[in-house]
N, C-alpha and C positions, 0 to 999 in steps of 0.2 A: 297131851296137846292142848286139852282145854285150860290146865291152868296156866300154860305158858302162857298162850293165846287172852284170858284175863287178864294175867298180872301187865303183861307189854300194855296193853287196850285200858286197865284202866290208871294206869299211870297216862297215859296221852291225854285220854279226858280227863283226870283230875287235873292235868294243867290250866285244860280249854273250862272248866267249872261243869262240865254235860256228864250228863251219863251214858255209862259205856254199856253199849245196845250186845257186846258179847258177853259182858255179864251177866246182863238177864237172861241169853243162850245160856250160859254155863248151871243160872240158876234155875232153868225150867227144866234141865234134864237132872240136874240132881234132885229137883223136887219131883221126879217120875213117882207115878203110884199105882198099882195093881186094881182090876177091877173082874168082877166075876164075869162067869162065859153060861152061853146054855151049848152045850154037845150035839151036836146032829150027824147024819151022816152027809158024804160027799155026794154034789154032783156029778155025771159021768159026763168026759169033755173028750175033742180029743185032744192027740198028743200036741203039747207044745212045738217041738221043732216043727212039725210040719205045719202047723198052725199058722208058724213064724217063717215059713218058706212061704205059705201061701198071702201072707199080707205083704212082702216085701217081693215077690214077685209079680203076683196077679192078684191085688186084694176081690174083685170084682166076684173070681171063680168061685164053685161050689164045694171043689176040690183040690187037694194040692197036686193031684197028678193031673188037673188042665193047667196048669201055669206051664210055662217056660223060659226060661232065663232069658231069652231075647226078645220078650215081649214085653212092649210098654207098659207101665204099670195104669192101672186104669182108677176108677171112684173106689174110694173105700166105701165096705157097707155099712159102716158108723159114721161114714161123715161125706154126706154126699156133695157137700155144696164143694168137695176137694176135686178140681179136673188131672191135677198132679202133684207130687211133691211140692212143698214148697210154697203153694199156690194158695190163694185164698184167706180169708179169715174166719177164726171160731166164733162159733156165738159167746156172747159173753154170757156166764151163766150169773155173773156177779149183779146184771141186770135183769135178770130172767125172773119172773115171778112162777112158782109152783101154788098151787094151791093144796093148801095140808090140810085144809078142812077133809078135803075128800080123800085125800089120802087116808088120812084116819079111819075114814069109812070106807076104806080099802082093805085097811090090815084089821079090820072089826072079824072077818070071815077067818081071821087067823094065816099066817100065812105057812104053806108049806114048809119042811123041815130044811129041805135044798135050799130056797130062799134066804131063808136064816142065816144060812152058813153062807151065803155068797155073798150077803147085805153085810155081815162080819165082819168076811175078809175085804170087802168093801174099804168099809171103815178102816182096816188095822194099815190095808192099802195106799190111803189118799194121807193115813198118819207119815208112812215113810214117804211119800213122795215129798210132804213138807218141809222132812228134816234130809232129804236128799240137797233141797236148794239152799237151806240154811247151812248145810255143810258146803257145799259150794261155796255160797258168800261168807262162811268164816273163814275158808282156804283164799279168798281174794282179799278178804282184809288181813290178812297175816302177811301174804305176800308187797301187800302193798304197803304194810307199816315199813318192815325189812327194806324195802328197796328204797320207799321213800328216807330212811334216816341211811342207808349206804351212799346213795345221792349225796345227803345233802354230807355228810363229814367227808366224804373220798371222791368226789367228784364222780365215781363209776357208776356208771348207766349200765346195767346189767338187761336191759331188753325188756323186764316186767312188763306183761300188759296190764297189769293189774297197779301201776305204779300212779296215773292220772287214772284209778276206776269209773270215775263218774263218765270218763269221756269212753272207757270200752262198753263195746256194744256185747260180749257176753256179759258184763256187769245190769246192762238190763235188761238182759236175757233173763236174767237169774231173778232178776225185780219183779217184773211180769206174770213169770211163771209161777214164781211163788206167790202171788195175790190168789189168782189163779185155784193151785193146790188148794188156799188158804179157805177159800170159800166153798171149794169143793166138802171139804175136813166138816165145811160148817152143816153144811146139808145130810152128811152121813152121822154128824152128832145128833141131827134130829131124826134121822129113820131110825140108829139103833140104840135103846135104852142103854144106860151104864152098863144093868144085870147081863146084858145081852155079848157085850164088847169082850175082842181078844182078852184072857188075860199077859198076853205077853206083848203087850204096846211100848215098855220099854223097851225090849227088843228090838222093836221095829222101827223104835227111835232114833237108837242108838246105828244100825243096819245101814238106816237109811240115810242117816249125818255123815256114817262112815264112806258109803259110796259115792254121796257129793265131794267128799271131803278130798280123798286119794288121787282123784283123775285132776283136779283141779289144781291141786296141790305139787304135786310131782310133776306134772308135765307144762312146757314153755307155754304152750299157745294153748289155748279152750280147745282145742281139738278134739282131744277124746272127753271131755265134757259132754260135750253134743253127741260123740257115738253112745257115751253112754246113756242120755237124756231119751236119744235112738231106742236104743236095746231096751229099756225099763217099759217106755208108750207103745213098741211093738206088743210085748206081750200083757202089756193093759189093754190094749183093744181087743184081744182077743180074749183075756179075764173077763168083762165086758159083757161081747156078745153073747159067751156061753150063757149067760142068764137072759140078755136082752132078748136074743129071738128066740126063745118059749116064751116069755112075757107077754110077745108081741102075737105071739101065734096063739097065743089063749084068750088073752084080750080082754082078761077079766081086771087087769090091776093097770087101766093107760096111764093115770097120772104119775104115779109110780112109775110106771115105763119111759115115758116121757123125761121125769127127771136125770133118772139113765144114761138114756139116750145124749141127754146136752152132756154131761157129763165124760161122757165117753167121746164125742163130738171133740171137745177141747183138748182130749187128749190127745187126741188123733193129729191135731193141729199143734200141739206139742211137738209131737213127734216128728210132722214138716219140717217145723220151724228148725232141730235142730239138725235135720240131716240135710236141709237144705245151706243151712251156717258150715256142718263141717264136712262138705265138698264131696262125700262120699257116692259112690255109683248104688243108685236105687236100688239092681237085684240084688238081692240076698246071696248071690254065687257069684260075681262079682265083684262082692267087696274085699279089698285085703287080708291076708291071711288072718291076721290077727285080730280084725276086727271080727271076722267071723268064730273065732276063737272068743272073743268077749262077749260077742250076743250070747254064747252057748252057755256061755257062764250066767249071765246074769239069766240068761229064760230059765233055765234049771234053779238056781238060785230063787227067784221068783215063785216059780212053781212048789217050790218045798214050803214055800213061806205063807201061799196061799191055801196050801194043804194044810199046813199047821194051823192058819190063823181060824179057818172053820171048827178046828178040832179043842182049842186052846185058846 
């Protein structure tokens, strides 16, 4: 697919004299490179699905058996300034100042082994989310070359949303979010040393290009784009938490916390944003079969990834 996706792209630009921005996609994951791990053990969480019953039904609760499918969904506990789905805005962390002096003088005490392993998968975490949207936006420029040059030799308008991109609003869905990711990626480069990082990032690379890539690609409308933009920031808030409130409850690492926190905040507002674009009913038992069928896929999915990425 990628060098389909080249050769089309940069014949287009070698006509216009530019460079073709999926070329250098094609060239940053062949130039993927392994980088060493340190091993720790896992933190104990609980289980995803109910995890992910309780942010999509009653994120508020302390548990998943006070939620109820008929009840309104209330503040998430990462991202309070949210009254409901859809609603509000993220902080932007791309203007957020942290201060790393003290951070420094945070991780001087060393930090616990759990930590390690969830700042890790952190990192291996915010890598696929990046190449989640850069696969999205290569599945929208592919479709929009095709459609635009069927246009223009056959006169057929095949429906593309993707055909006038600049003017779809999933196309700066996908712009947004990926700054977004982009500057997250940049934060978790500086909490975890090289020594310290997954060694299997190209995986995560590749994972994570692959799942923007498919819903986008195969299907008419952004529709399950967004379920799945859904399903990925359900269970990042809940990867999240399981670090944030011990962080928060010990109180010895805030700044640290704090960066987290925004962190986790924007994703949350991720997560809004897409399931408020694709129409879907907030509870989790509510949603269509199949949707529900997709979250289960990707939270397990997730979950394995994040197991490995601590371990690997």
């Amino acid at each position: 697919v990628l060098d389909v996706i080249h050769r089309l792209d940069t014949r287009t630009h070698h006509r216009n004299g530019s460079r073709s921005p999926l070329g250098e996609t094609r060239r940053e994951m062949l130039g993927l490179r392994y980088t060493s791990v340190w091993v720790g053990r896992r933190a104990s969480t609980l289980t995803v699905r109910s995890r992910m019953r309780l942010m999509c039904n009653d994120p508020s609760s302390s548990s998943p058996s006070t939620s109820s499918p008929s009840s309104k969904p209330s503040r998430s506990p990462c991202y309070p300034s949210v009254s409901a789905r859809g609603e509000g805005k993220a902080t932007a962390s791309c203007h957020t100042q942290f201060d790393w002096e003290k951070i420094r003088k945070e991780s001087k005490n060393e930090w616990p082994t759990w930590l390690v392993q969830e700042l890790r998968s952190d990192h291996a975490g915010e890598t696929g989310a990046v190449w989640i949207y850069r696969g999205a936006k290569s599945a929208m420029d592919l479709r929009s070359f095709f459609s635009t040059y069927l246009h223009k030799f056959t006169g057929f308008d095949g429906g593309c949303p993707y055909r006038q991109k600049d003017k779809e609003a999933a196309y700066r869905f996908v712009q947004e979010h990926h700054k977004t990711e982009s500057f997250h990626l940049e934060l978790m480069e500086k909490l975890v040393p090289i020594g310290e990082r997954s060694k299997l990032i190209p995986l995560w690379k590749i994972s994570g290009f692959t799942l923007g890539l498919i819903p986008t690609l195969f299907w008419r409308t952004p529709t399950w784009l967004y379920v799945t933009i859904e399903a990925v920031e359900t269970f990042v808030e809940i990867h999240y938490m399981n670090h944030i409130e011990p962080l928060e409850k010990h109180g010895n690492v805030p700044e640290l916390t704090r960066l987290l926190r925004t962190c986790c905040e924007e994703e949350v507002h991720h997560r809004d944003d897409a399931a408020s674009r694709a129409g879907m009913p907030v509870n989790y038992d509510e949603k269509p079969f199949l949707v529900r069928v997709w979250f289960t896929i990707v939270s397990r999915g997730s979950e394995a990834a994040v197991a490995l990425a601590k371990r690997v």
